[in-house]
Backbone bond lengths (Angstrom), bond angles and torsions (degrees), N, CA, C in turn:
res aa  C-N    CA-C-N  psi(-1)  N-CA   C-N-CA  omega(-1)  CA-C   N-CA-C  phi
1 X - - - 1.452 - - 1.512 110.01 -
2 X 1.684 124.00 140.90 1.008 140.12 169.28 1.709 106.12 -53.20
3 X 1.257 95.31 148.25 1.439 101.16 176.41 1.506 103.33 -85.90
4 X 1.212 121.33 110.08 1.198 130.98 -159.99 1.456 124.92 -55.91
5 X 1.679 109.59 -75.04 1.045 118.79 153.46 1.253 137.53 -26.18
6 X 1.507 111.52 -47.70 1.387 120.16 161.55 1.536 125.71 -50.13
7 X 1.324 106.50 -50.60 1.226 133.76 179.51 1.399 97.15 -54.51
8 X 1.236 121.38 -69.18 1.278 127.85 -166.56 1.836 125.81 -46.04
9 X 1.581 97.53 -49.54 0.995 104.65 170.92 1.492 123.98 -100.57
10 X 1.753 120.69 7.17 1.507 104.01 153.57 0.988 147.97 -0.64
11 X 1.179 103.49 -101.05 1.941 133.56 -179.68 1.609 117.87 -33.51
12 X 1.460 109.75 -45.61 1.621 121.94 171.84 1.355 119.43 -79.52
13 X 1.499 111.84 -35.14 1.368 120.32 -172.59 1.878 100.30 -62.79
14 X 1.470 98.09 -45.60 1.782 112.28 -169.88 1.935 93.85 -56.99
15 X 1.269 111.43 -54.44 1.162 123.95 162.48 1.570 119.09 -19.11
16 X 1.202 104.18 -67.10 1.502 116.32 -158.96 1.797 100.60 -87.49
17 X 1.375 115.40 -12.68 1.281 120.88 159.37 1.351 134.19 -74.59
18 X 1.862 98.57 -34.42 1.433 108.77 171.82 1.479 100.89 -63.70
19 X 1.514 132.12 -38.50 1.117 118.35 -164.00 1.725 102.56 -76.21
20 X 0.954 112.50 -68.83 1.379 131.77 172.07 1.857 108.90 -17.23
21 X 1.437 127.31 -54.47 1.250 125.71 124.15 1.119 158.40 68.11
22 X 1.931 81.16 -128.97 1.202 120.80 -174.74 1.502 113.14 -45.22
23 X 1.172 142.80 -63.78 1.340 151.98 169.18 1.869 117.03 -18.55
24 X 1.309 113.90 -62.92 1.377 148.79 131.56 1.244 96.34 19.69
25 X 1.799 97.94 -105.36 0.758 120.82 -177.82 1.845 136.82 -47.21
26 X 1.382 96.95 -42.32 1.598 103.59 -179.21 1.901 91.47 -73.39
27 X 1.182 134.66 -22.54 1.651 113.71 -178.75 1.305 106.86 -87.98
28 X 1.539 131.63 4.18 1.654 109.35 175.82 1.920 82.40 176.51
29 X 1.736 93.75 117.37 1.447 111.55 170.40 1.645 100.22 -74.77
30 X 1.678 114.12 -31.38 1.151 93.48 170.33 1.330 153.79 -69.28
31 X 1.444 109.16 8.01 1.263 125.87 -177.35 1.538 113.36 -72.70
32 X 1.718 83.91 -32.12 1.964 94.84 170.96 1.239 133.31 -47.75
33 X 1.491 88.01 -59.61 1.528 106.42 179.98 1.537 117.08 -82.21
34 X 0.795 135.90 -11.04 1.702 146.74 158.67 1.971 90.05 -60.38
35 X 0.982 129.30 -60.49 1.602 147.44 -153.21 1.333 82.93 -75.12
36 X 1.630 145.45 -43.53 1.239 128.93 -171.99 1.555 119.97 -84.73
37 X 1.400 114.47 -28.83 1.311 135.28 164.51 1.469 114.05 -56.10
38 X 1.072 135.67 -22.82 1.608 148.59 -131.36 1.741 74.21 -123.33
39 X 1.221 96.40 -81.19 1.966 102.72 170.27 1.789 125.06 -20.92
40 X 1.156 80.93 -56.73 1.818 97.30 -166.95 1.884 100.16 -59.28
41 X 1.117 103.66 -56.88 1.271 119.76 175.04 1.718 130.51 -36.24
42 X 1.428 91.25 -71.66 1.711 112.79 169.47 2.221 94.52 -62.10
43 X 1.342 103.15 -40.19 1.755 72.30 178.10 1.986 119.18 -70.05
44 X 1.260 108.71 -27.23 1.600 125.37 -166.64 2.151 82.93 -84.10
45 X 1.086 130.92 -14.04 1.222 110.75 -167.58 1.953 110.69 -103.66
46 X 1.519 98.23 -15.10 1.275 123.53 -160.68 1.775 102.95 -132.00
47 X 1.105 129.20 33.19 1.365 130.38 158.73 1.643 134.87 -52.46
48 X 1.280 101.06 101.47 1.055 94.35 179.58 1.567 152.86 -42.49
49 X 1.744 131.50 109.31 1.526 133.38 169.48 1.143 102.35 -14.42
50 X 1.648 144.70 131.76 1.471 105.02 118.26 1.285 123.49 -90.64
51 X 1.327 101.32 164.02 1.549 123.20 -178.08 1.689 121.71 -97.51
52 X 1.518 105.54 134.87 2.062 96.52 156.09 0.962 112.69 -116.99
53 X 1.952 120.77 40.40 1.737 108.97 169.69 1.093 110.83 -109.60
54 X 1.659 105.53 15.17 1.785 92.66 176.93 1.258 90.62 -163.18
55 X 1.584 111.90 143.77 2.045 110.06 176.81 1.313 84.26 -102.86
56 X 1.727 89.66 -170.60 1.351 105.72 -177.00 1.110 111.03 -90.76
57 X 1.102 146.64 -2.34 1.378 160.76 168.65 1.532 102.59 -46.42
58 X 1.347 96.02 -72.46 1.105 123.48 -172.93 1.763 116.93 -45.49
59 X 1.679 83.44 -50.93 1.995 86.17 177.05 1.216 107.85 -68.36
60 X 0.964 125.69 -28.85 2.114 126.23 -168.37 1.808 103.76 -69.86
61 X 1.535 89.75 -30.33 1.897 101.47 -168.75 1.339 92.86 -52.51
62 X 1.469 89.86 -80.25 1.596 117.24 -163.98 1.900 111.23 -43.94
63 X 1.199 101.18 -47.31 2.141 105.49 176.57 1.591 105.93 -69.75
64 X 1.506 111.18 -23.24 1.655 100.40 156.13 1.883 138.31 -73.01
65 X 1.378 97.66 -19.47 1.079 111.97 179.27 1.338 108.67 -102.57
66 X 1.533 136.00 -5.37 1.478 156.56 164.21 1.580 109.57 -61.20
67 X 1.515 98.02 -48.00 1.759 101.04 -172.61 1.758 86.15 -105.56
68 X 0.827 149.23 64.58 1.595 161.47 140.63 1.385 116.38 99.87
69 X 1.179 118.82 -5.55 1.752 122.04 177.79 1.808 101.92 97.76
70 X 1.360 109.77 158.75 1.340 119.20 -169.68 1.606 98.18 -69.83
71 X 1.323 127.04 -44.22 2.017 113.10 -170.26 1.521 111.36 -55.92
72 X 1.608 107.86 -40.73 1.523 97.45 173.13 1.554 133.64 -69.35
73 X 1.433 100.05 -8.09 1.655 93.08 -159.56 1.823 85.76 -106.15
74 X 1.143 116.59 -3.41 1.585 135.40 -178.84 1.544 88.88 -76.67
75 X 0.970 120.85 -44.11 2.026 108.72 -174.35 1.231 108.76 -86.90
76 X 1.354 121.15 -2.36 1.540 117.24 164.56 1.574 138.17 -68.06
77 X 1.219 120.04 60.20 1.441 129.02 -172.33 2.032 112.59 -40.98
78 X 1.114 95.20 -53.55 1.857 86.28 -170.52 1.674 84.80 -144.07
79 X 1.316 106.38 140.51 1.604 116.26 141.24 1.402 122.37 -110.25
80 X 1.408 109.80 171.66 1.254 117.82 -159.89 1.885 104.10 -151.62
81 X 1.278 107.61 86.55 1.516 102.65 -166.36 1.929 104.22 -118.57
82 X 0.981 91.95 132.77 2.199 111.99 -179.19 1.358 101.19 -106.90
83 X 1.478 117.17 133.13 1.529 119.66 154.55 1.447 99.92 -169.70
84 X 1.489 97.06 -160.17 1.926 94.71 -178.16 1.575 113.59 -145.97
85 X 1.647 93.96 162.50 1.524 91.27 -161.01 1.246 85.22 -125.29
86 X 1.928 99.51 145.43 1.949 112.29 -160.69 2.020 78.76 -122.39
87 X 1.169 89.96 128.11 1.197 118.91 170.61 1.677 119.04 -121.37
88 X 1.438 117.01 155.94 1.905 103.00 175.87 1.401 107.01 -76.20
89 X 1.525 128.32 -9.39 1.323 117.03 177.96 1.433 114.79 -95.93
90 X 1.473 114.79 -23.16 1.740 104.87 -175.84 1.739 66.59 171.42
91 X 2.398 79.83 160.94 1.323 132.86 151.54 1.267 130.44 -45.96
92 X 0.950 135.77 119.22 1.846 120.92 178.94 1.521 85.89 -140.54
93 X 1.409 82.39 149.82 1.529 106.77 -173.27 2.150 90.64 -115.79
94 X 1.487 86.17 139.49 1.618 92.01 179.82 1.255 112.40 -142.93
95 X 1.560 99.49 135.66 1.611 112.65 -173.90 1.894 109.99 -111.94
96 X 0.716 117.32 133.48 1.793 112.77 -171.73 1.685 96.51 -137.93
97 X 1.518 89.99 133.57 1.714 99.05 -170.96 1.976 90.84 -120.09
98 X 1.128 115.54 159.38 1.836 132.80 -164.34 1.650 100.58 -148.93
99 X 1.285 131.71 109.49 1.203 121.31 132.15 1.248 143.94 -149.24
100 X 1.115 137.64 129.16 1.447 144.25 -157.43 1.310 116.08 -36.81
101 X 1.394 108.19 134.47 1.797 143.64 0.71 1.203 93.07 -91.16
102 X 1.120 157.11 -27.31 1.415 143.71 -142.35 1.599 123.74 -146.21
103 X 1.315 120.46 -36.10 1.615 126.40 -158.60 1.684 89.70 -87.93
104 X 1.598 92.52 144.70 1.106 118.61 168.73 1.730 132.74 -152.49
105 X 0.997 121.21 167.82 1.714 105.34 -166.52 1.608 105.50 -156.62
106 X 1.335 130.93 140.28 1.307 136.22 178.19 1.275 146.65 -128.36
107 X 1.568 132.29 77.45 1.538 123.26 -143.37 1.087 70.48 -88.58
108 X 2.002 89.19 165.96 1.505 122.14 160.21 1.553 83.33 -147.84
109 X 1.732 107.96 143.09 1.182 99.99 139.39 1.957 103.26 179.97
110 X 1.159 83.11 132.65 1.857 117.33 174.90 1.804 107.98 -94.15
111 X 1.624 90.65 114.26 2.036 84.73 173.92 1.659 115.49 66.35
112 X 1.498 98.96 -139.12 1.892 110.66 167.44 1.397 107.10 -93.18
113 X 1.584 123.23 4.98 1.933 133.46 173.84 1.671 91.50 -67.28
114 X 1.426 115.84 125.03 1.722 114.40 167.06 1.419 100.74 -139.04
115 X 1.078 127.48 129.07 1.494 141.31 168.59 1.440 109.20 -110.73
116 X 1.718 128.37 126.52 1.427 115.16 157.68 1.995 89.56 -134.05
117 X 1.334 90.19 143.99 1.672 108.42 -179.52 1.655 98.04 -124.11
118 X 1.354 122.90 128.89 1.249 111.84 -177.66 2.007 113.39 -156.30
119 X 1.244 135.89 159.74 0.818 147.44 138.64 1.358 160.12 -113.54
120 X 1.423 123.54 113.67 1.463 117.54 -166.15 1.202 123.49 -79.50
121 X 1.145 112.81 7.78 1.727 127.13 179.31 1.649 105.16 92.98
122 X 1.353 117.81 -7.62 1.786 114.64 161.26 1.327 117.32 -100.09
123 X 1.475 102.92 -45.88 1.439 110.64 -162.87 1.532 102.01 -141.51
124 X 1.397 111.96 150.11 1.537 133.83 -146.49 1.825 85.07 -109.91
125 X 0.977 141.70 157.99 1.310 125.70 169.67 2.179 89.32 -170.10
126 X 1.222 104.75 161.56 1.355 128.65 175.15 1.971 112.69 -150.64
127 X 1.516 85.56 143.56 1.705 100.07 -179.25 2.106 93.62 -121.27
128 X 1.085 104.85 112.06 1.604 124.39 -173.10 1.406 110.43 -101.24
129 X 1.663 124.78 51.99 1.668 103.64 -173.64 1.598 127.87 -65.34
130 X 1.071 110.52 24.93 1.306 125.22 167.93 1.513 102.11 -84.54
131 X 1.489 133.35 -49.20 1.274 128.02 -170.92 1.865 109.94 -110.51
132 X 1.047 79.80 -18.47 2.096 82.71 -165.35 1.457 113.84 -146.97
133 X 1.505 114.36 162.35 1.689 100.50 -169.78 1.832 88.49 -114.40
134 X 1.291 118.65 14.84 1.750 92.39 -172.73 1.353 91.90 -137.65
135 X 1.335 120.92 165.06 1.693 136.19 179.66 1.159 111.23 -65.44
136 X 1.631 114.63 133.15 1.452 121.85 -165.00 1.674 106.73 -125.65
137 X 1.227 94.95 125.43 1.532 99.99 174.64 1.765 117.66 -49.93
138 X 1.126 130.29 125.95 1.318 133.74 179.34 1.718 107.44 -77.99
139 X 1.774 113.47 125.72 1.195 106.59 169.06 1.853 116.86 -139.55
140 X 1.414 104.90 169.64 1.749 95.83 -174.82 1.279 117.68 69.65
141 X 1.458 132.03 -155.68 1.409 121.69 -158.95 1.794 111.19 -80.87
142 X 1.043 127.37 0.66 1.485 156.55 172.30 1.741 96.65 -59.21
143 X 1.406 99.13 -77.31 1.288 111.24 -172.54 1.666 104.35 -60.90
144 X 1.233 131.73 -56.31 1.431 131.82 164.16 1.942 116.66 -28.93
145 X 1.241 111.22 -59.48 1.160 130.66 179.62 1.577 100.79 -40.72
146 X 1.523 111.93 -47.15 1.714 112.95 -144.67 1.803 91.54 -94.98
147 X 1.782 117.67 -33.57 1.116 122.79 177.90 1.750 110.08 -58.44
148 X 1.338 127.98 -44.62 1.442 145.05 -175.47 1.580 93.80 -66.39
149 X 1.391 119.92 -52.62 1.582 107.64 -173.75 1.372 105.84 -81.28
150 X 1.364 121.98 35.40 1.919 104.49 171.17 1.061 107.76 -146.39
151 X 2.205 114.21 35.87 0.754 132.65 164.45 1.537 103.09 -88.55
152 X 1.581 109.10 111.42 1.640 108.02 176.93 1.213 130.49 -35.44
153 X 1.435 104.46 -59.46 1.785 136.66 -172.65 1.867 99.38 -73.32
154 X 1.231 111.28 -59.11 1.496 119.69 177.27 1.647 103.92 117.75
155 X 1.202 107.08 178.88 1.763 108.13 172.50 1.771 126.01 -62.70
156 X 1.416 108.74 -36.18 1.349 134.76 171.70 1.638 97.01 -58.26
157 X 1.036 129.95 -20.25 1.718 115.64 175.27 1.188 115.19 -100.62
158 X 1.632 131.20 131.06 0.988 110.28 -175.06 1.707 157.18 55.52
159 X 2.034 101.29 14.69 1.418 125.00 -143.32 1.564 102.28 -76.25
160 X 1.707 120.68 2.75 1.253 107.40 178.36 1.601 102.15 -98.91
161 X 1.012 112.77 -37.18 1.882 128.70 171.02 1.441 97.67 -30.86
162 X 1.697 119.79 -65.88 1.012 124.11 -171.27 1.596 114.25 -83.59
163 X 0.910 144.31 -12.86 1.460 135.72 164.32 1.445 101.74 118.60
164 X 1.381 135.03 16.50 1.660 139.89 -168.00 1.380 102.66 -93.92
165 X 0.729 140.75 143.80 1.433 160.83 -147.00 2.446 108.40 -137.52
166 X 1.697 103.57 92.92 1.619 80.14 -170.97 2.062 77.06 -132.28
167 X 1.523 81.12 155.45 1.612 104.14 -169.33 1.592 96.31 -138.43
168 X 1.396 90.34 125.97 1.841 102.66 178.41 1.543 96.03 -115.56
169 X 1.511 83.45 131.36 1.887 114.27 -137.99 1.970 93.40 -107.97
170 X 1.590 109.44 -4.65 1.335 106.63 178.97 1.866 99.78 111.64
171 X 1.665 99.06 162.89 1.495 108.99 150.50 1.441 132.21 -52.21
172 X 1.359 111.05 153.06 1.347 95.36 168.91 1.826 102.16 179.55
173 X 1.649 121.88 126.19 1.183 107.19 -162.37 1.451 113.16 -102.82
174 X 1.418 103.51 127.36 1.584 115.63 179.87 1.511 133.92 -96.83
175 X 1.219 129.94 117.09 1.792 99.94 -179.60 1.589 98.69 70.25
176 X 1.732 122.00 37.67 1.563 106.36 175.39 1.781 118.26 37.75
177 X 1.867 105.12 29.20 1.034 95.26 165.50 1.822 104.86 -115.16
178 X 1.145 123.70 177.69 1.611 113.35 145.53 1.624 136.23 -127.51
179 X 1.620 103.85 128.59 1.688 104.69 -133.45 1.728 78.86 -129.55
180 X 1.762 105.24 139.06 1.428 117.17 161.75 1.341 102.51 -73.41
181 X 1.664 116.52 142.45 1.251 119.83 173.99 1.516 103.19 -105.76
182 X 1.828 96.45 150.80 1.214 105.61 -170.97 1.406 120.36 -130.38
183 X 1.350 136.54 103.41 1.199 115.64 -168.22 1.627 115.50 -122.24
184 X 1.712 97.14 121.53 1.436 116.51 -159.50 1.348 105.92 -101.93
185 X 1.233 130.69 137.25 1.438 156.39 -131.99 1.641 93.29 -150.48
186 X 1.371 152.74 102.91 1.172 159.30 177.09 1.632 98.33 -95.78
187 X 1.301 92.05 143.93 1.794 101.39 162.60 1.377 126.09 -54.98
188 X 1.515 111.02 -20.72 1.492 115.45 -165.77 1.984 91.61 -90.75
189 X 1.182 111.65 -14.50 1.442 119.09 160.51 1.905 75.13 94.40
190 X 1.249 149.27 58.86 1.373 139.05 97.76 1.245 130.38 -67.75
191 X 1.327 105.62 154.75 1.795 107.69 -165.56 1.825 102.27 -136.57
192 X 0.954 98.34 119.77 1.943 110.45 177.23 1.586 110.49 -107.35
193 X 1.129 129.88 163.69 1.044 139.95 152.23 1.416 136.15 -123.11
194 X 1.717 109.88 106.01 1.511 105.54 -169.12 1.247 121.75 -89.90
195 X 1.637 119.99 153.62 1.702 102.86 -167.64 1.747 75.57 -131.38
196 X 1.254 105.12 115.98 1.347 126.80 168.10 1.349 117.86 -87.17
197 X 1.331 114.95 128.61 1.558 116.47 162.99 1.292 120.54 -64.52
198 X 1.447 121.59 127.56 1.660 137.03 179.30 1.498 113.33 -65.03
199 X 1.784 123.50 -16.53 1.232 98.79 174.49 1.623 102.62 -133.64
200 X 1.216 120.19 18.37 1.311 124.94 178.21 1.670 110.68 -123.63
201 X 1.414 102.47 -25.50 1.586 102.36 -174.24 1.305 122.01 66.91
202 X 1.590 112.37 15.92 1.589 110.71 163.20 1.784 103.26 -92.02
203 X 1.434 87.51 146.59 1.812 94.48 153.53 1.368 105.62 -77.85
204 X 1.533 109.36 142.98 1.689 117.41 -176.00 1.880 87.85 -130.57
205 X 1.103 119.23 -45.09 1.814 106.85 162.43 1.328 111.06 -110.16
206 X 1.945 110.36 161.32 1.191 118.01 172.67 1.913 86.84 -128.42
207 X 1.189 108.81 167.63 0.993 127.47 167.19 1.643 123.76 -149.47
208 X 1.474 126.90 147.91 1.281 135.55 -174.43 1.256 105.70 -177.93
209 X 1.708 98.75 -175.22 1.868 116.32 168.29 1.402 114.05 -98.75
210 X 1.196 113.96 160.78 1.602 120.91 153.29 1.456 117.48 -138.13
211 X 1.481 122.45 -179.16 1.353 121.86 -173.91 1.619 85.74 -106.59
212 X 1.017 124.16 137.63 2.011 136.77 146.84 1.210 104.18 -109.94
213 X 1.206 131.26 141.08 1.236 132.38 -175.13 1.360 145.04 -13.68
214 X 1.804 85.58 54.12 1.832 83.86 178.99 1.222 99.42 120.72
215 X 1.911 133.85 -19.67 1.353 130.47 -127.49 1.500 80.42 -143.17
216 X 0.993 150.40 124.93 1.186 149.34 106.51 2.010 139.94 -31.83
217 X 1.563 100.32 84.27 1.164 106.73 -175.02 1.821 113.10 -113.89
218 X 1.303 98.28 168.17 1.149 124.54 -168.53 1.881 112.57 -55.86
219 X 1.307 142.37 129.03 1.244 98.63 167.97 1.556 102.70 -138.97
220 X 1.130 130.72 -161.48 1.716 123.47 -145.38 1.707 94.33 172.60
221 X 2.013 88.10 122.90 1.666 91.64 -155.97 1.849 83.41 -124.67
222 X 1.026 106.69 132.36 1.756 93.63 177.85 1.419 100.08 -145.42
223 X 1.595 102.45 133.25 1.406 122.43 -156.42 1.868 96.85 -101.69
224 X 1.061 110.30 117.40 1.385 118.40 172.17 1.894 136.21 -79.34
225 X 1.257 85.59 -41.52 1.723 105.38 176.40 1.241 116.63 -133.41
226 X 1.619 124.12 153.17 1.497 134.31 178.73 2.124 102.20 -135.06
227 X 0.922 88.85 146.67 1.497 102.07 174.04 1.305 123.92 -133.85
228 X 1.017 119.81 157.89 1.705 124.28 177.27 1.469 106.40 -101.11
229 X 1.462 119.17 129.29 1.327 128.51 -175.47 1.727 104.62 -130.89
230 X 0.999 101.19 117.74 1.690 87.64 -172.23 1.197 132.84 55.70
231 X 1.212 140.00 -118.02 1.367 148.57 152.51 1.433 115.79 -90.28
232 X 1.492 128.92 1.88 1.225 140.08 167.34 1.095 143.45 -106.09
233 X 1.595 164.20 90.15 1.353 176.95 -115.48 1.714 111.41 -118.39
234 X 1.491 100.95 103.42 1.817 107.22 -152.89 1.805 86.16 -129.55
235 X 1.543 106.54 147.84 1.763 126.84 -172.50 1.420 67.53 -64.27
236 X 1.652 107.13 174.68 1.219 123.76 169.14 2.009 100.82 -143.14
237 X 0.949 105.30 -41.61 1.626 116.47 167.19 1.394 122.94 -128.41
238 X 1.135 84.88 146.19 1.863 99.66 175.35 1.582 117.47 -154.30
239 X 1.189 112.45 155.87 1.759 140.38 -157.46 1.662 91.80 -133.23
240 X 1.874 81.67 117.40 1.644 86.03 -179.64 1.958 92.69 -118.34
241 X 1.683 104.71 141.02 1.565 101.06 177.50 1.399 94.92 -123.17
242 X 1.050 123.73 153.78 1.795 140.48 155.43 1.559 111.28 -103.13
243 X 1.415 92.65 119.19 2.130 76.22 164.14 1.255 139.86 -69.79
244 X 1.314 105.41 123.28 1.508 108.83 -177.12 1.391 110.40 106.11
245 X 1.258 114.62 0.46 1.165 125.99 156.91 1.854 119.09 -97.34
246 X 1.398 111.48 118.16 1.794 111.84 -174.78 1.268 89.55 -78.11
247 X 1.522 152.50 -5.30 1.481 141.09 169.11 1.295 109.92 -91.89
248 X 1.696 99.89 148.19 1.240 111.90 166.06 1.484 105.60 -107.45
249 X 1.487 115.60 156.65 1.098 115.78 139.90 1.661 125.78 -105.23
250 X 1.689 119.76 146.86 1.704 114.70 168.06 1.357 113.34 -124.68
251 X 1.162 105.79 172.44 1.963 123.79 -163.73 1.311 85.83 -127.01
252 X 1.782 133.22 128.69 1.317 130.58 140.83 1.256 95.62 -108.90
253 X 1.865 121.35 123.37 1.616 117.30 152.26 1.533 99.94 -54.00
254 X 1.374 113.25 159.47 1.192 140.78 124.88 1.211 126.35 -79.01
255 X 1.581 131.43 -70.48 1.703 127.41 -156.25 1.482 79.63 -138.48
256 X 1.547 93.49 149.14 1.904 118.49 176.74 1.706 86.57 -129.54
257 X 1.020 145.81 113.47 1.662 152.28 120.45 1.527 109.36 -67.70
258 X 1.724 92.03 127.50 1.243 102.38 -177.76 1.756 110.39 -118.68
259 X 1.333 108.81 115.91 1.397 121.13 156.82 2.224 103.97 102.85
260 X 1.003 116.68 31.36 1.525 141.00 -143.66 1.872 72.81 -88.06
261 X 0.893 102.88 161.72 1.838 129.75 162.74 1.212 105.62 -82.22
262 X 1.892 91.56 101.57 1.642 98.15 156.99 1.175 124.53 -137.15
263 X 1.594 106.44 118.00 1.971 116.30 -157.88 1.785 91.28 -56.13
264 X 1.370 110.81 144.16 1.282 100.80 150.13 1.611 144.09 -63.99
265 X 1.333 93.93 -1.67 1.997 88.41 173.41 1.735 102.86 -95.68
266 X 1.306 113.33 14.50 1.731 97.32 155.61 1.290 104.94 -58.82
267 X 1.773 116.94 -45.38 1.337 90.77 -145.96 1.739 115.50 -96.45
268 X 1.722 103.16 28.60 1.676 106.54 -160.18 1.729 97.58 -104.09
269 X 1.274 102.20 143.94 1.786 103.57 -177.10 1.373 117.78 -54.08
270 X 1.084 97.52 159.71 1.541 85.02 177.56 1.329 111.55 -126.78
271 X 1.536 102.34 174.32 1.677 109.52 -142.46 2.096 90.17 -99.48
272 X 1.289 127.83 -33.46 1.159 131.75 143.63 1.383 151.47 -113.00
273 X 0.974 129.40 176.54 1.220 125.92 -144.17 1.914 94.35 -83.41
274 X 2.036 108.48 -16.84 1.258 100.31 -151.77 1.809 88.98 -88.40
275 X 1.677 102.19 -14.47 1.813 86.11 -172.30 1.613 107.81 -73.16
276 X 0.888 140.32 46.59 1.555 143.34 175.06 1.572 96.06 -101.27
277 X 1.442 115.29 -45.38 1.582 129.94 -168.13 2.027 114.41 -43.65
């Protein structure tokens, strides 16, 4: 199973980084390429063992039964999780809506700053009041991104059923921790990298790309805390870095509600700017 939370709030978070950024970037392309070099390196310096004391079978089993086992997370119809994301430019408060199999939805918003990223299970769509006042169809790896996060279960469940493609790449110790590596191949043709803990079976880093304006950089998602919610074990914080960026951004949840009433036209675009209200 996908790390949910994570999953969930992706697409906006990458969002709220591109903005966050933006500045960055437009004063020195070289910051990029310093940030990809830095990359290249730590992978050629840190190559992963492989291993034959454990398949991958085995790791997917065990990290399913880590975050509560497949029957419990099977009675989970919709979540409904609030917290906030600390950025160097401002506060955002974030609301993320989940419900089965597919729809999903994502506020952000700092001040008169409002971000919603969302899907109705056809169409991927975003409202950006930073650039525009009406709902914008999502396209290119954007739209991919938002389709992959409104997978309930995630890629880790079931990833041959669904057409996902994951290769366990060996040991390898990170952060003085030691984490199975995982490298996941999505149908939408995105690629993550999970660094699983060896005796807990949580992912504690993710790794991948994103687009920043135009630029394709490195980015680095590291999960700090886990909690028990019911019969289920959900991230609770996370520290997002970009290379070449000296800022971080972090996510503390506040509240996870599980299984809450949610009509399906939350998650359908809307036709003005006032149905967001």
């Amino acid at each position: 199973m996908r790390l949910l939370l994570f999953s969930i709030l992706l697409p906006a978070l990458i969002l709220l980084i591109s903005y966050s950024n933006s500045n960055a970037l437009d004063e020195s392309n070289n910051i990029v390429s310093r940030g990809f070099e830095v990359a290249q390196n730590e992978t050629q310096s840190t190559k992963p063992v492989p291993t034959d004391e454990i398949s991958l079978n085995q790791i997917l089993d065990n990290h399913l039964k880590a975050i509560g086992g497949r029957e419990a997370w099977q009675k989970i119809e919709t979540l409904k999780v609030r917290g906030h994301m600390f950025t160097s430019k401002a506060t955002f408060r974030v609301a993320a809506l989940y419900k089965r199999p597919d729809l999903c939805r994502l506020d952000f918003q700092a001040g008169r700053m409002y971000f919603v990223e969302a899907y109705d299970g056809k169409t991927p769509w975003q409202m950006n009041h930073t650039t525009t006042t009406s709902a914008q169809i999502l396209t290119g790896k954007r739209a991919k991104e938002m389709i992959d996060t409104c997978d309930f279960d995630g890629p880790l469940v079931d990833h041959k059923k669904k057409g996902h493609k994951i290769k366990f790449l060996g040991e390898q110790k990170v952060d003085e921790r030691n984490a199975y590596v995982l490298k996941v191949n999505l149908t939408t043709g995105n690629l993550d990298t999970y660094y699983i803990d060896t005796e807990t079976f949580l992912p504690f880093m993710i790794k991948g790309k994103t687009t920043i304006q135009e630029n394709i950089v490195n980015t680095t998602i590291k999960i700090g805390e886990y909690i028990e919610l019911s019969d289920i074990v959900v991230p609770f914080s996370f520290e997002f870095i970009v290379d070449g960026n000296p800022d971080t951004e972090t996510l503390q949840i506040k509240t996870v509600e599980i299984n809450s009433d949610l009509p399906n036209d939350l998650f359908d675009m809307p036709k003005r700017p006032e149905d967001l209200r």
